[in-house]
N, C-alpha and C positions, 0 to 999 in steps of 0.2 A: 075761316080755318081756326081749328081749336089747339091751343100749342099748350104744351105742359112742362114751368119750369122749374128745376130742382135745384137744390144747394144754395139757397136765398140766405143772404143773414137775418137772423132776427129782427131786426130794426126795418128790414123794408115792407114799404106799403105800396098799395095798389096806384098812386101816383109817379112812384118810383118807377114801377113798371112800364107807368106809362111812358116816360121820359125815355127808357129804356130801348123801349120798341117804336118807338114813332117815328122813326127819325126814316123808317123801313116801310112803313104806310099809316093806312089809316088803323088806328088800334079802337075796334068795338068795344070791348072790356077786358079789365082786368081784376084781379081778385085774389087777395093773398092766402091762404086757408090760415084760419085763427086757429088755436085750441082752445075749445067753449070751456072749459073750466077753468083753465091759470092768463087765457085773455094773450098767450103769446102767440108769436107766429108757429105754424109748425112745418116750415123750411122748406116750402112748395107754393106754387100758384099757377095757374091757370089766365093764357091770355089770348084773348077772341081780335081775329082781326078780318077784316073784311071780303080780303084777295086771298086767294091760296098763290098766289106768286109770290106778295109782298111778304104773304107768312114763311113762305119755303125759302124765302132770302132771309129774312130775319133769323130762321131756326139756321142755318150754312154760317152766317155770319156771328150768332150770340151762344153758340155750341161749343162749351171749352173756354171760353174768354172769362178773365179773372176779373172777375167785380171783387173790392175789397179783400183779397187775397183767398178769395173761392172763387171755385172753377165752377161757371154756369154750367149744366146740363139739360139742353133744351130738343126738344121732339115732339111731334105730332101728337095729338095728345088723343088718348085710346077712347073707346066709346064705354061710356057705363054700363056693363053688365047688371043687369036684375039679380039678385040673389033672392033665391027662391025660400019662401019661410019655413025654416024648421023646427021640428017639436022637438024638445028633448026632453022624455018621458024618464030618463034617470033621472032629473033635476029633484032637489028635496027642499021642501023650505024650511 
């Protein structure tokens, strides 16, 4: 199961995570999203676990609960849409 977590502090990393959720099952990955040009967090991640039980208990149990005086928001995490490419022929260089 794919679970999507919001409202991270800066400073957490992907072992963070893991500490975070293991306690719930087995945690496959986890993955903090960086911002590729200033190198910081950008206050989300992404964490794969292996059971959709253990995940569906960890998302009941870590939904709302104040890490560092933020409120986790944790949920099922949505499938990636393809976005489809498009031209934009007003563009000017």
């Amino acid at each position: 199961m794919n679970i999507y977590v919001s409202n991270l502090m800066n400073y957490m990393k992907d072992e963070d995570l893991q500490t975070l959720f293991a306690p719930f099952g087995a945690v496959t990955s986890c993955k903090v999203i960086i911002d590729r040009y200033t190198g910081a967090s950008r206050g989300f991640a992404f964490v794969e676990m292996s059971s959709d039980t253990e995940g569906k208990a960890a998302i009941d149990e870590l939904n709302g609960k104040i890490i560092d005086g933020r409120a986790l928001s944790v949920a099922i995490a949505k499938e990636r849409s393809e976005k489809p490419f498009t031209n934009n022929r007003n563009f000017r260089y």
